[in-house]
N, C-alpha and C positions, 0 to 999 in steps of 0.2 A: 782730429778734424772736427770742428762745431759750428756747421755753417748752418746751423737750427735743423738739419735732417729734413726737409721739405716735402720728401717721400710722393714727387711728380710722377703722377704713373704712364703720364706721356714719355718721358726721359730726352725730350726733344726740344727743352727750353733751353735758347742761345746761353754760349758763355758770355759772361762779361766782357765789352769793349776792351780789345788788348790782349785777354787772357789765353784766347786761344781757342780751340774749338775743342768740345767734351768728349773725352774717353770714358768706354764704359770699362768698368771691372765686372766681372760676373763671378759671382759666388756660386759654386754649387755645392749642393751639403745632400748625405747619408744621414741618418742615425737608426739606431736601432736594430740593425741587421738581426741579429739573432743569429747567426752561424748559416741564417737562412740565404745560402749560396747558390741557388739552383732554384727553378718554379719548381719544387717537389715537395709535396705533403710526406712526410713520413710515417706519419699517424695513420695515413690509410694505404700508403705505399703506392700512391696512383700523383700526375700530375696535380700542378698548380699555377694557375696563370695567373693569382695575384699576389707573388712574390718573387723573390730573387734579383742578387744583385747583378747577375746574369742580362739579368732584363733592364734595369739598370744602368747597366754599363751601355746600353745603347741609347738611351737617352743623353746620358752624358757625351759620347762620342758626337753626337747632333748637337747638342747644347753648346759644345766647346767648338765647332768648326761656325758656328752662329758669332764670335766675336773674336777677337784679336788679343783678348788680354780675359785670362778663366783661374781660378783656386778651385782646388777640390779637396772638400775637408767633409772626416767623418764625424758625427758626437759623440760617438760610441757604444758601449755597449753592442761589439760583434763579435767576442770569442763565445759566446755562453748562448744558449734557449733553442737548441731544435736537438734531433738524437744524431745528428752527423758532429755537432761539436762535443755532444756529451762521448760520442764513441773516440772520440779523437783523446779527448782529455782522458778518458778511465781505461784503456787498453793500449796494447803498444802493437796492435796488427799494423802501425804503418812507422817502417825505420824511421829512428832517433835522430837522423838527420836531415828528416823531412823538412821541408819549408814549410808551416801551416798552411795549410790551402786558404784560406782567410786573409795571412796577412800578404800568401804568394799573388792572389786575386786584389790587394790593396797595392801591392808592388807592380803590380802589371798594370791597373786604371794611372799608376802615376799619383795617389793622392800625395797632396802635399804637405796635409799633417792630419792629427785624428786625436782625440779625445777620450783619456780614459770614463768608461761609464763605471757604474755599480757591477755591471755582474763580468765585468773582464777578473774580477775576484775571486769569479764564485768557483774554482777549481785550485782558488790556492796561489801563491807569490810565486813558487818554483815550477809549477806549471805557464804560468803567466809572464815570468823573464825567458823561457825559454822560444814562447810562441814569438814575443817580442823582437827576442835577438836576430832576429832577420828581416826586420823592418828596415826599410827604404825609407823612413819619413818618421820624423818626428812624434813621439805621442805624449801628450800634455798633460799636464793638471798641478793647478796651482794654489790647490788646498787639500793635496795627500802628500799625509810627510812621514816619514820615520823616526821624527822627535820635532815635537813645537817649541818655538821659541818664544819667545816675550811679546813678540809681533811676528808679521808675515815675512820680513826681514831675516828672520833669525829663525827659519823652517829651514829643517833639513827635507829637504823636495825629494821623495820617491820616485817622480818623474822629472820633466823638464817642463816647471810652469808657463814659461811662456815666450815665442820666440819673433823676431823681425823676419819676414821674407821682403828679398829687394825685386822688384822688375822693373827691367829698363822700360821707359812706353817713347816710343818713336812720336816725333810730333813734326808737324808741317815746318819747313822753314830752319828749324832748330834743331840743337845737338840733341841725342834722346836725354831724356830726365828720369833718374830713379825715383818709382815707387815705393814707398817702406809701408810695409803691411805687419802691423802687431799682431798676432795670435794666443790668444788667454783660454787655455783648459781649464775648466770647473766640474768638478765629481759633489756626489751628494755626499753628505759628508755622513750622512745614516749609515754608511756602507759598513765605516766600524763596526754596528751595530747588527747591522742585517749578514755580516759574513764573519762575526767575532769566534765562530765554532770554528771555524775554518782557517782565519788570519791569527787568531789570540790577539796577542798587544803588541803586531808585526806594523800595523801601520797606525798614524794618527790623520786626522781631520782636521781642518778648521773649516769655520762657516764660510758659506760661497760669497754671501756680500762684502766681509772682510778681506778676504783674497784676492776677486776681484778688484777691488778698491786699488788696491796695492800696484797690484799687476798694471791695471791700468796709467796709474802715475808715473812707474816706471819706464813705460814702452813709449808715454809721449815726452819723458825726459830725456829718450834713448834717440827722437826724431822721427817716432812711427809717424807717417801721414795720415792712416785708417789704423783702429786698433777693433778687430773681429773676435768676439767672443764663441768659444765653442761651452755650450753650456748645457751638459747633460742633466738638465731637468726640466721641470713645468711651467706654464705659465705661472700658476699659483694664484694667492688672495695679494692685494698688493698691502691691507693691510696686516699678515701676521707677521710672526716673531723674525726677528732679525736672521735665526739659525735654521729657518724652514726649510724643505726639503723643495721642493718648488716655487723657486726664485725668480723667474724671467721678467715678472710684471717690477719686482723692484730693481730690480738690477738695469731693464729699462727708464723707470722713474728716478732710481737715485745718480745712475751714472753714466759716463757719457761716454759709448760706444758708440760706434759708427754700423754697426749688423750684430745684431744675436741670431746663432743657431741655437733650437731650442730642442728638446726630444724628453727621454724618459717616460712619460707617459703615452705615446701612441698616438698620441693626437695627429692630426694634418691642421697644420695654420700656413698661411690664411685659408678658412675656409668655413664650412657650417656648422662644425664643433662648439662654435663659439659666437655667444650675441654680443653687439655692438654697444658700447657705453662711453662717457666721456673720456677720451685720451685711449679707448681701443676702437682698434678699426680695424675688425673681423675678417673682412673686403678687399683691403690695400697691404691687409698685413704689416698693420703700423703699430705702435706701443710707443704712446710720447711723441707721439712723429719718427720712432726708431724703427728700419725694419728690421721683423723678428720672421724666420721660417722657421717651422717646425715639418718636417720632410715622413709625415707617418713610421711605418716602421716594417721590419721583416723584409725591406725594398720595394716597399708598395708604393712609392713617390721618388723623385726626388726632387730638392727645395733650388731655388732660384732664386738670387737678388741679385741685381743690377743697381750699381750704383755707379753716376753720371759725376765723371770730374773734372775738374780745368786746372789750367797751372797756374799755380799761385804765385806772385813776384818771381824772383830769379831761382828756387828750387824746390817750393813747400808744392800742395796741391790743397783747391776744395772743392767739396760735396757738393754740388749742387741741385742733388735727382736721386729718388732712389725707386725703386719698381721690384715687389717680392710676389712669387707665384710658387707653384709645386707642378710638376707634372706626375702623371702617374702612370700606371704600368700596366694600367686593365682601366676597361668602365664597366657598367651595367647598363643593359637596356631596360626600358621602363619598367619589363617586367619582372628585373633583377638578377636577369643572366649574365653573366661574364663574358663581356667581349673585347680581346687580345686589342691590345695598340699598338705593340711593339713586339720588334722582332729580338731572341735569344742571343748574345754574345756568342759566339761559338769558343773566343778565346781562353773567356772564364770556367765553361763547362769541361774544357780537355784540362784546364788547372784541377777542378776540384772532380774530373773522375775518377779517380781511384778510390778516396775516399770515401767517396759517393757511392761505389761499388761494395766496398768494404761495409759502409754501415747498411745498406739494405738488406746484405749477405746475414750480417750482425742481428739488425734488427729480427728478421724473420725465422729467427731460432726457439720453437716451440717447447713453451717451460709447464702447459698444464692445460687444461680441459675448460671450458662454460657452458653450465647446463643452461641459461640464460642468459639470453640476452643483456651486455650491460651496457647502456648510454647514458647520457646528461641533457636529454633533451627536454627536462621537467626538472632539473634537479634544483632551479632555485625557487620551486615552489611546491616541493616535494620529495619526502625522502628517495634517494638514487641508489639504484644497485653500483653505477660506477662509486659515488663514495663512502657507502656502506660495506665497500672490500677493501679500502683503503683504510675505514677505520678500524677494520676488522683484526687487519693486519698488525696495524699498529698496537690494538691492546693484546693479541697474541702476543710481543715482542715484548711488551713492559710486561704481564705477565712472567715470562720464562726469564725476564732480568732481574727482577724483584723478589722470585721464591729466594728464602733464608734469609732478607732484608728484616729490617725492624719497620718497612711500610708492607708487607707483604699479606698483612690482613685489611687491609683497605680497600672499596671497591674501585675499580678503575672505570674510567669515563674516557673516550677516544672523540675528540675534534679534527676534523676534516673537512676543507672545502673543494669545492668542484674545481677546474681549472679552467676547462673548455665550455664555456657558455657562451660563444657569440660575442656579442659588447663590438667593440672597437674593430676586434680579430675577423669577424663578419660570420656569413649565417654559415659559413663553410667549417666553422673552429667550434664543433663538437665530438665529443665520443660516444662512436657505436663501435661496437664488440658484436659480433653476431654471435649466436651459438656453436659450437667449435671451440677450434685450438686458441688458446693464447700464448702470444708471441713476447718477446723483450719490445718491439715497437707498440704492444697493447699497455706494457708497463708503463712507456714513455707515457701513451696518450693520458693513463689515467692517473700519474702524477711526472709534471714534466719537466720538476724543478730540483737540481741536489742539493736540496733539503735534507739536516739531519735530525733523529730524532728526540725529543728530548720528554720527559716528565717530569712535572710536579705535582704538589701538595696545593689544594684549597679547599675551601670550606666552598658550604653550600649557597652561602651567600655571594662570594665567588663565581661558582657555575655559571647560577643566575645572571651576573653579572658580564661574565663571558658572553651569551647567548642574547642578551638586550643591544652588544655589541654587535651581532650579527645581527637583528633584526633592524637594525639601520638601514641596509638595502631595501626594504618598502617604506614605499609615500603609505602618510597615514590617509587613510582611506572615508569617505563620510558614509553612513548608515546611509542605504538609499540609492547611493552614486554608481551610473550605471557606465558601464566600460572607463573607469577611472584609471586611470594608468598608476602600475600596480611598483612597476620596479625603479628606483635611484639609479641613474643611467650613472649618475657620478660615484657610484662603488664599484669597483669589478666583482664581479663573481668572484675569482680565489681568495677575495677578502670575506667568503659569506662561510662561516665554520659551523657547520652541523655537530652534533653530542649524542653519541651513539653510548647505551646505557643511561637515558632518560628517555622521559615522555614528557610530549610540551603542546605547549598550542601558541600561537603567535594572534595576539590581538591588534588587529590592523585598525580598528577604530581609536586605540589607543596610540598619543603622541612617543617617539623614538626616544629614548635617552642620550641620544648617542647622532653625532652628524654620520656623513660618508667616511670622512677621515679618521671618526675616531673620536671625538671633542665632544666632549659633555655640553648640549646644548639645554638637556632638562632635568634635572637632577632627580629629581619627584617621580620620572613618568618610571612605567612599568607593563611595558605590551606583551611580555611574556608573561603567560599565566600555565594556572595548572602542571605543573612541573613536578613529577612525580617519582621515583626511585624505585624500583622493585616492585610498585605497587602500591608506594606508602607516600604520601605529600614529600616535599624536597623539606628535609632542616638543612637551615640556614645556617647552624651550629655542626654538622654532621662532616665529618675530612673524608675528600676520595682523592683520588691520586687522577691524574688528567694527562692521557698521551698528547701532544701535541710535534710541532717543529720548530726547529732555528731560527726560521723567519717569523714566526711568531715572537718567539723569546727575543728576536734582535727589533721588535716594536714594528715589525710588518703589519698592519690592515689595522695598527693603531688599538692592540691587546692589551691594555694598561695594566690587566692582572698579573700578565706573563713577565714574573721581577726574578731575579735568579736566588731571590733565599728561598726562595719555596723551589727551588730544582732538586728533584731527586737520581736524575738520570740523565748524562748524556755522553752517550757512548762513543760518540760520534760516526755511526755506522746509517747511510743515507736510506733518505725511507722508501725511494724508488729498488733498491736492493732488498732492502727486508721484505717490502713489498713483490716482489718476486722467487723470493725465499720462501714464503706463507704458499705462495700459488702453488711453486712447488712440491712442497710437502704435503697439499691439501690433494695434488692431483688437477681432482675435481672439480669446481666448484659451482657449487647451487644456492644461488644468490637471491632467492627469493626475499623480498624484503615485506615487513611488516611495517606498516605506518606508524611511526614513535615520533611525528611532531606532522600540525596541522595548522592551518588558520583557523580561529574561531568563528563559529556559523553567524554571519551576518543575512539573515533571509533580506530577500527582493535588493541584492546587491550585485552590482557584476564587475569584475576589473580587465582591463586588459595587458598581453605582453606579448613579447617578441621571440621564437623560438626559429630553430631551423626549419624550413617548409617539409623534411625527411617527417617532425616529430609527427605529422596529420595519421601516420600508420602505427602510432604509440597511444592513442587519447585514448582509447576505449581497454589500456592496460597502465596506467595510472589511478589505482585503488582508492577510494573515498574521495574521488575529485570528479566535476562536473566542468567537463572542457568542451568546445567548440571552437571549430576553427572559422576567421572572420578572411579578411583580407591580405594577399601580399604586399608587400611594402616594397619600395623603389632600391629600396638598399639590400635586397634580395631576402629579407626574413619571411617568415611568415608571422600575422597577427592571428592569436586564439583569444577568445576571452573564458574567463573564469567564473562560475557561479558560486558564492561563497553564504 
């Protein structure tokens, strides 16, 4: 249908003389879930009132009794990302022929298809068909295949790319008339890449523009009247490369869908994520005049578009209206507290309590001792006890896998980034550990992903080069500039990799080599300075061995160095395990950290950043920093600034 997408946010413009009077279809979209089933943190073992699909599910139920004619489709990405899915996947406490609580909870709302994302992978194919096989509904994707062909034609499809759903719409006067509604899943096709430890050369890719392309042609050859993309990624640049990982902006420009669901990134569209430019409209949630929702994530929203139709001659239909929103599941009041909108499903909560049982029972199984306190509430602008035991862990383990190796006299160097720093997740998605016991849910919080571990070989020039990478996440700074805002809102945090076995200093007055993504934007520049080994300058020429993970090596937060001829280890054994292995054995642990990287002293300079309002009882134990805290902000953080 290509009645130019007109994107009326009235939805109350007559039909055409003759045609009939407008039916709405109402869209409603998921993405994101994260296994996040329930308003419940597990990280802290206490409620959460800005997630779950729980919550969710009541919205929906209001949404859909709002119109006569509803879809509900997920983007994906909901078997993988909290410790209720990871318990589910790496234990067998609940029988073999359980129905996943996820997909039982997707079978119960009714959806009526879903969209494989990236991390429905992350636990492996025979985990993944099995969660599957009890699915009520369709799950997509029309550029994962298990052998490519010449074109998109001649894929052997891993899933089902792409299907027609019909519904009857009653109309005044007349017989009812079928609607045919196309449905096109899209996966990032990095996935290869980012889960290759764990799938090998079990599945193949093709790019999302190419796929789509296809899919498209076919579904209005087939007689779809609307063809709805479920497209598990980001808006993106609209000008890069054809094969990018965040597609939405071209895939609106080049082709002509009727609604994009959008996700992957977390974002909420339409909304204030994102400024207005020509042919995007932030506001109306339009792309090309295409509505596009992008429905947050964890079940913090869900996405709405309404699209206004009429009957076309004796059987077709067209567009004439389209209206995209998000509702969400909590607000804040001004002063950034959390206040409930909606009331719990009860239906979904008795689906997923047993599990829910099981993993808290799970989680709270005490593996070792903290003499210190360990959080992340400075950790991207200062070394962290939380990731200073994550990398600690890891070079223990390259360590004891490398005695009697031919790399076995090389120093090793351990990379690790934070996970829970706020950003997107909000001022609530940090790690505190108090001093006390540590738990399997303190493991979760302080690496939350099954990541495996791997090591390589680089030079010193290398390192460097790693580490200029991660200083991407700060704005260059001017000598002088007082409360400048300090952090790239467009990096996350677990793409910021700290190098435990160096000393560094970070020159903020100095331009980035390196964008958010990754992409060499200066070839020249060099804001890491001082870079030190042992005590002796960094050679450039000098080999150490560098613990890292999978998602690194599979080109995650854009590591150009991490190639697999320089791998010397990958065992496949995940780091959140060994990571809890180490605690173990250790007991104890006294996590005192020593400052081994810094910003370079910029006097009469100040920056500002956004932490949890919890860090105001941290500032005055953050060693060699001058912190204050300024104001709260509406989206519940708190602002500090920095004296640098």
């Amino acid at each position: 249908m290509t009645a130019g997408h007109p994107g009326d946010d009235t939805l109350a413009e007559p039909a055409r003389q003759g045609s009939g009077a407008p039916v709405i279809l109402r869209i409603l979209a998921t993405s994101d879930l994260h296994m996040h089933l329930l308003p419940w943190d597990y990280y802290t073992d206490k409620p959460s009132r800005t997630r779950g699909l729980s919550l969710v599910a009541s919205l929906i139920t209001k949404a859909r009794a709002e119109v006569d004619h509803a879809l509900l489709l997920d983007n994906g990405d909901f078997l993988q990302g909290s410790p209720i899915g990871d318990f589910i996947a790496e234990t067998s406490a609940l029988p073999p022929d359980t129905v996943h609580p996820m997909i039982a909870a997707l079978n119960h709302l009714a959806y009526d298809a879903v969209c494989a994302g990236n991390h429905e992978f992350s636990h492996g194919l025979e985990f993944l068909d099995q969660a599957l096989s009890k699915a009520r509904f369709p799950v997509l994707s029309a550029n994962i295949a298990t052998a490519l062909g010449e074109g998109p034609r001649a894929d052997k499809y891993r899933f089902t790319p792409s299907v027609i759903l019909t519904r009857m719409i009653d109309l005044d006067g007349q017989e009812p008339r079928p609607l045919k509604i196309g449905l096109v899943g899209l996966t990032p096709a990095q996935v290869v890449q980012w889960e290759r430890e764990t799938l090998g050369d079990q599945i193949k890719a093709r790019n999302i523009l190419e796929a789509a392309a296809y899919q498209l042609t076919q579904l209005r050859a087939q007689g779809a009247d609307i063809v709805i993309t479920l497209a598990h990624s980001g808006l993106g640049d609209p000008s890069a490369s054809f094969d990018q990982e965040n597609a939405v902006i071209r895939l609106a420009n080049d082709l002509d869908f009727d609604a994009i669901i959008a996700g992957h990134t977390h974002n909420v569209f339409p909304g204030t994520d994102f400024l207005g430019s020509a042919g995007f409209d932030p506001v109306a949630g339009l792309i090309n005049g295409r509505p596009v929702v992008m429905p947050g994530f964890y079940g913090s929203h869900l996405g709405v578009i309404d699209l206004s139709i009429v009957p076309k001659g004796p059987s077709g239909w067209d567009l004439v209206a389209s209206k995209v929103s998000v509702r969400p599941v909590f607000r804040r009041s001004p002063s950034g507290t959390i206040v409930a909108t909606i009331k719990e499903d009860p239906a979904i909560r008795d689906l997923a309590r047993v599990a829910h049982n099981h993993t808290r029972r799970w989680a709270r199984r005490k593996i070792g001792q903290t003499d210190t306190e360990l959080h992340s509430y400075f950790a991207l602008i200062s070394p962290s006890t939380s990731v200073r035991l994550v990398t600690r862990a890891q070079t223990d383990h390259v360590e004891q896998a490398l005695r009697g190796s031919l790399w076995a006299g090389l120093p090793i160097l351990s990379a690790a980034a934070p996970f829970r720093t706020g950003g997107r997740s909000g001022p609530e998605s940090y790690t505190h550990i108090p001093a006390g016991p540590i738990t399997l849910r303190n493991i979760a919080d302080l690496y939350s992903f099954p990541n495996t571990i791997i090591a390589l070989t680089l030079n010193g020039a290398g390192v460097k080069d790693w580490l200029e990478r991660a200083a991407a996440l700060f704005h260059t700074i001017q000598p002088g500039a007082q409360d400048a805002e300090l952090i790239n809102s467009d990096m996350p945090g677990f793409d910021f990799d700290l190098i435990d076995g160096l000393d560094y200093e970070i020159d903020l007055s100095r331009p980035a080599k390196y964008d958010a993504a990754g992409r060499v934007i200066d070839q020249m520049a060099s804001r890491v300075v001082s870079i030190t080994h042992m005590g002796a300058d960094l050679d450039k020429s000098s080999r150490f061995v560098l613990a890292t993970n999978s998602y690194r090596m599979g080109g995650g937060g854009g590591y150009s160095m991490a190639r697999d001829n320089r791998i010397i280890l990958r065992g496949g054994q995940s780091t959140p395990s060994i990571l809890a292995a180490y605690v173990a054995r250790l007991g104890t642990i006294d996590q005192e950290v020593t400052p081994n990287w810094r910003f370079t002293a910029m006097p009469g300079t100040t920056v500002g950043f956004d932490t949890s309002p919890l860090a105001a009882a941290f500032v005055t134990k953050v060693p060699g920093l001058n912190i204050s805290p300024m104001e709260q902000t509406a989206a519940g953080f708190k602002r500090f600034r920095l004296r640098l």
